[in-house]
N, C-alpha and C positions, 0 to 999 in steps of 0.2 A: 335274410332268406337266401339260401342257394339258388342255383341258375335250376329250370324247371327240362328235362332230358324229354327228347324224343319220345312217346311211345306206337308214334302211329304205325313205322312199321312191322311192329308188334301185334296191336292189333288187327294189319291186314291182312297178317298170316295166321289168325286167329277166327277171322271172316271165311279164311281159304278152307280152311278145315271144316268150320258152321255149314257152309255152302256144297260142300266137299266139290272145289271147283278154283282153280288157280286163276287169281284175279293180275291182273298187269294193273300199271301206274295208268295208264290210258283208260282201260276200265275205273278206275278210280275217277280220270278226270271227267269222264261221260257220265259217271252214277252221280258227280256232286254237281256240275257245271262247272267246273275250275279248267283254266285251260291245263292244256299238259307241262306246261315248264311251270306253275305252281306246283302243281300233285308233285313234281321231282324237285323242285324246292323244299316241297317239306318234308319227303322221305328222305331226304338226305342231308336234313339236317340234326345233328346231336342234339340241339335245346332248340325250344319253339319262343324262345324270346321276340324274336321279329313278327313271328304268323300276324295275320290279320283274325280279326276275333269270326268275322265273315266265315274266313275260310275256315276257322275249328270249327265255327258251326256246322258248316257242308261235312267235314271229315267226320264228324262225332256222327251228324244223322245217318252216314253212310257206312260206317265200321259198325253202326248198333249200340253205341253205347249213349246213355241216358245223361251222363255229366261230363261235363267237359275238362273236368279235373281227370278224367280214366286217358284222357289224352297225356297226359305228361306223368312225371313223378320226380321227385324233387333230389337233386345230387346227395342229398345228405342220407337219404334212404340205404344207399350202399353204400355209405361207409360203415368200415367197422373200428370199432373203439379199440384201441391198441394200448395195454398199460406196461 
């Protein structure tokens, strides 16, 4: 299995739009209780290999999405087949 990519801040720009309302990493960290140097750990990381399953949960409940797989997506997704 390939390494599992970023997508949270995808969907917090996705939120922004739902909301029509520019959210900060700070607002992130107040909406889930995470401090602020997690919420910038995880949006600025490429693959959520490391996260704490705690904190997907916080993130997933607070971007709006129902599974915690809508958090990432898998390296192999973009590649493309080359013959």
């Amino acid at each position: 299995m390939g390494k599992l990519l970023n997508r949270i801040p995808e969907l917090m720009a996705r939120k922004d739009i739902r909301d029509n309302k520019r959210y900060s990493q700070r607002d992130m960290a107040r909406g889930t209780g995470l401090s602020d140097q997690a919420v910038s750990r995880l949006m600025n990381y490429k693959t959520l290999d490391h996260a704490s399953f705690a904190h997907m949960l916080a993130i997933a409940d607070w971007v709006g999405v129902q599974d915690l797989r809508e958090l990432v997506k898998r390296a192999e997704d973009d590649e493309e087949t080359v013959d």
